[in-house]
C-alpha positions in Angstrom: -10.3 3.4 -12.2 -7.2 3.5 -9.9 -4.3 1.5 -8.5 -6.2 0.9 -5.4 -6.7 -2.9 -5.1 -10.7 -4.3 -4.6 -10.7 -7.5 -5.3 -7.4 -10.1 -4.9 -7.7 -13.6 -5.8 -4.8 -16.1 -4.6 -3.8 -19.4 -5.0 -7.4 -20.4 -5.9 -8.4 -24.2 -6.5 -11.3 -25.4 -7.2 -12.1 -29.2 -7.3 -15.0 -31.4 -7.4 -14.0 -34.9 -6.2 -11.8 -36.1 -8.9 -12.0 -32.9 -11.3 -10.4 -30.0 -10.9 -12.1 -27.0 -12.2 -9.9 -24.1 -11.0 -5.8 -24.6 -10.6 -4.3 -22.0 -8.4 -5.4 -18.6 -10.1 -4.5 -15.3 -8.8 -5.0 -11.8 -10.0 -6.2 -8.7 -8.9 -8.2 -6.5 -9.4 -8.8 -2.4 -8.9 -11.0 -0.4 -7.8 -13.3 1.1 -10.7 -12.5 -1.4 -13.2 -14.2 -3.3 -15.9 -12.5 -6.7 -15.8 -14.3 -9.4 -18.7 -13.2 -12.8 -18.1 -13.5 -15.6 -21.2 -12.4 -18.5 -22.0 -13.5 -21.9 -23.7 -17.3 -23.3 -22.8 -17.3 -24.7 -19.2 -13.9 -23.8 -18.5 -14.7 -22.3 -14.9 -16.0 -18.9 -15.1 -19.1 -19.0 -13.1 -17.6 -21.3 -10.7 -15.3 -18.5 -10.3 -18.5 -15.8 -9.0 -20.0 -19.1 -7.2 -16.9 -19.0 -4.8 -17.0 -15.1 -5.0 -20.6 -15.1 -3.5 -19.6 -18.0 -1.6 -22.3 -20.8 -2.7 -19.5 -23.0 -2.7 -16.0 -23.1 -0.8 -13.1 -23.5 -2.5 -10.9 -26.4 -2.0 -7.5 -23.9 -1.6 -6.8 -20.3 -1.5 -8.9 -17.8 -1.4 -10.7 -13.9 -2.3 -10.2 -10.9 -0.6 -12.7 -8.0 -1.1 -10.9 -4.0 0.3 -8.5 -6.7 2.1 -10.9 -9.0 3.9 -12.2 -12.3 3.0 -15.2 -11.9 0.0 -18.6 -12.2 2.4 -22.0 -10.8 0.5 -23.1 -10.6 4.1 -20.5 -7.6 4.7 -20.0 -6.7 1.2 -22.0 -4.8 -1.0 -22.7 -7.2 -3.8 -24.8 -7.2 -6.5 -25.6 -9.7 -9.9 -27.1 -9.4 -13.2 -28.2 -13.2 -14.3 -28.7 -13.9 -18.3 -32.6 -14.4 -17.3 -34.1 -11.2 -16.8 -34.7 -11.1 -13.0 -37.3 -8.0 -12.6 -39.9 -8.1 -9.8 -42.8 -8.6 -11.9 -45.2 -7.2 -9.1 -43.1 -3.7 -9.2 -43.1 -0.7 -11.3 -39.9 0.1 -13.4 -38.9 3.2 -10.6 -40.4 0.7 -7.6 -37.9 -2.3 -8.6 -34.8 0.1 -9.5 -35.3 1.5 -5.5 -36.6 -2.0 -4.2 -32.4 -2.6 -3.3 -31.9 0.8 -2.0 -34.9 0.6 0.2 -33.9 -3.0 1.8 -31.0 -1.6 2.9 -32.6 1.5 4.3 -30.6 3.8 2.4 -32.0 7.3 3.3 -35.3 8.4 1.1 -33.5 11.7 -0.3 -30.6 9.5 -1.7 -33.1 6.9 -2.9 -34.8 8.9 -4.7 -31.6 10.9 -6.2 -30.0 7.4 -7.3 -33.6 6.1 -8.7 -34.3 9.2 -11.2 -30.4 9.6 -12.2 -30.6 5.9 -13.1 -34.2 6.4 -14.9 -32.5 8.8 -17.0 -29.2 7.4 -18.4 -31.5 4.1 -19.4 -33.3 6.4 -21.3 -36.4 4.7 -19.0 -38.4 8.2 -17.2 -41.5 7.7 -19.7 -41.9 4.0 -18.1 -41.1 4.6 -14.8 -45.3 3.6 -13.6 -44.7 0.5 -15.7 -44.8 -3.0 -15.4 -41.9 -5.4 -16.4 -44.7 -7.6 -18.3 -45.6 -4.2 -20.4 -42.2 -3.9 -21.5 -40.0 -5.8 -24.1 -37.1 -8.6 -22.7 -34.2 -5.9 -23.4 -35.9 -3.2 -21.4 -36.5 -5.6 -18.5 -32.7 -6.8 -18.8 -32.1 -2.5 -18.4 -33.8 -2.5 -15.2 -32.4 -5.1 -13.9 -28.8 -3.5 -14.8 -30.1 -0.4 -13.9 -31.4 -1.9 -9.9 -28.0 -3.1 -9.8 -26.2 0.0 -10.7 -28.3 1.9 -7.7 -26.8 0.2 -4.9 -23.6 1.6 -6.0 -22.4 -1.9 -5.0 -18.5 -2.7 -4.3 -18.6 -5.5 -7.0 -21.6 -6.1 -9.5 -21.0 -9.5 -11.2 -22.6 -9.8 -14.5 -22.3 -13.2 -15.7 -23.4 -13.4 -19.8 -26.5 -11.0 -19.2 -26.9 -10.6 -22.9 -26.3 -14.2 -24.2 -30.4 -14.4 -25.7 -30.0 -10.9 -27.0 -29.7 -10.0 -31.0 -26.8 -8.3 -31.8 -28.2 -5.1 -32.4 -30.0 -5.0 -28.6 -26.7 -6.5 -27.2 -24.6 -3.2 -28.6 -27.1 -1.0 -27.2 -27.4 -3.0 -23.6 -23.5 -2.8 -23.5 -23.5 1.1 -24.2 -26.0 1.6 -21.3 -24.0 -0.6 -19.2 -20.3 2.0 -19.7 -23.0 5.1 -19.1 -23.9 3.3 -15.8 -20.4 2.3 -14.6 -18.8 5.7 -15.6 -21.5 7.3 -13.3 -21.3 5.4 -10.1 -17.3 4.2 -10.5 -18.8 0.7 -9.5 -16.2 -2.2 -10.4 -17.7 -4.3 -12.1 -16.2 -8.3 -13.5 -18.4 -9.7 -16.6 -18.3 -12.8 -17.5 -19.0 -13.1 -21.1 -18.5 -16.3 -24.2 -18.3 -13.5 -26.6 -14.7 -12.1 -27.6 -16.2 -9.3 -29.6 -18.4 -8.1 -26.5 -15.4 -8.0 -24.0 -12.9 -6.1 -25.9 -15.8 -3.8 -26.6 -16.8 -3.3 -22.7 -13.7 -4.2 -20.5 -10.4 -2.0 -19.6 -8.9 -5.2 -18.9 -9.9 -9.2 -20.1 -8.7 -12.4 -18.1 -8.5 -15.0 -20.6 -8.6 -18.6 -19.2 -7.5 -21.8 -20.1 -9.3 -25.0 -20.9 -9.8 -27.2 -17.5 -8.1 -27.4 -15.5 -7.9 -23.7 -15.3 -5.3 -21.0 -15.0 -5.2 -17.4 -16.1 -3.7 -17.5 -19.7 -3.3 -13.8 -20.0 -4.4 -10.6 -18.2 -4.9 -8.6 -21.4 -5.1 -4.5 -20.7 -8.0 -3.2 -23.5 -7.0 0.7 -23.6 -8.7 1.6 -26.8 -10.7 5.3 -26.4 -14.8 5.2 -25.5 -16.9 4.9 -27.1 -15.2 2.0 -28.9 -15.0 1.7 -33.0 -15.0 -2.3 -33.6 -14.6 -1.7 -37.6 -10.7 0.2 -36.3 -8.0 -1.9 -37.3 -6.8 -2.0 -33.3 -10.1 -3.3 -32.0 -10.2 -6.1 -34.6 -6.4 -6.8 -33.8 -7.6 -7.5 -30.1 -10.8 -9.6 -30.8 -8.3 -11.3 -33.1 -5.7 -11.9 -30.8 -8.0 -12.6 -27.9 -9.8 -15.3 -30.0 -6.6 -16.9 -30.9 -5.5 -17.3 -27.1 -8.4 -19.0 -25.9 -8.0 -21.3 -29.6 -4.9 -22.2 -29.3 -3.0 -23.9 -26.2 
């Protein structure tokens, strides 16, 4: 993390004829961080990475990505979905380098990236795999893991667990803060579940209900790896909960 600004959202609307989804947001945010937004059911937040990637316009203001207007054309930008999204015709090593290789990254670096990736997900052993051999959870981890490779200025992650038990979800989320303290991407995670983004994020945007505004931009600065049975964690979830309850 640093001071340095990546992302800067101002003055954002968002409408759709008559309804007005997004009402003049703005925030920022740095390089390196781990931003969770939430907020009630359908109150914007993947409209919010639609405008980011730019399938829709928005109606005023705008995103800036290192200072210049958000464009995945120029931009490095990479998503995780909630579906996993592997290339079922690839190995487990041949769809973590598949991004690396469209973008002709050089094959020494390719193949540096692919094996430290392989290892933090724990995934060397099923490298020759294929994502149909594998379980849902470990096709979600290559998918993350694809997406870490690119070392992409922004990865967007937009509820990538929601069909996950809790059990799989904890240890998704742990392999997630291995991958974004090794590559120092910034990453912004959209997530329904309190719990789950005062467990991942150094800082949460909480949203209001429609039309929306940013409630709160809530600094999480509890020490890794995080204990949610400590009184401070359950404070936050708490206090997070009762902010997105209560208008």
């Amino acid at each position: 993390m640093s001071d340095q600004v990546k992302v800067k959202v101002r003055n954002l609307t968002k409408c759709f004829g008559d309804l007005k989804v997004l009402d003049n947001i703005s925030f920022d945010i740095n390089k390196g961080d781990f931003v969770c937004i939430v907020g009630p059911t359908g109150c914007g937040k993947t409209t919010f990475l639609n405008l980011l990637v730019k399938l829709i316009e928005p109606t005023e203001g705008q995103i800036l990505i290192d200072g210049e207007p958000a464009d995945p054309q120029k931009h490095n930008l990479s998503f995780v979905f909630q579906e996993p999204s592997a290339f079922p015709w690839l190995t487990v090593e041949q769809n973590i380098r598949f991004g690396l290789e469209t973008k002709k990254v050089e094959e020494k670096v390719i193949k540096q990236r692919t094996d430290e990736i392989l290892e933090i997900l724990g995934l060397e052993k099923a490298r020759n795999a294929y994502p149909h051999e594998l379980s849902t959870s470990t096709e979600q981890r290559i998918v993350i893991g694809r997406s870490f490779a690119l070392h992409p200025d922004l990865l967007l992650m937009d509820e990538p667990y929601g069909q996950m038990d809790i059990k799989m979800r904890y240890y998704l989320e742990d392999e997630v803060i291995k991958l974004w303290q090794a590559t120092g991407s910034t990453v912004i995670f959209i997530t329904h579940n309190v719990e789950e983004a005062v467990y991942l994020s150094n800082k949460c945007l909480i949203l209001s209900q429609k039309p929306t505004t940013v409630k709160e931009e809530l600094k999480i600065e509890l020490p890794r790896p995080r204990d949610i049975a400590s009184e401070e964690f359950i404070r936050l979830r708490e206090y997070v909960t009762s902010q997105i309850k209560w208008w």
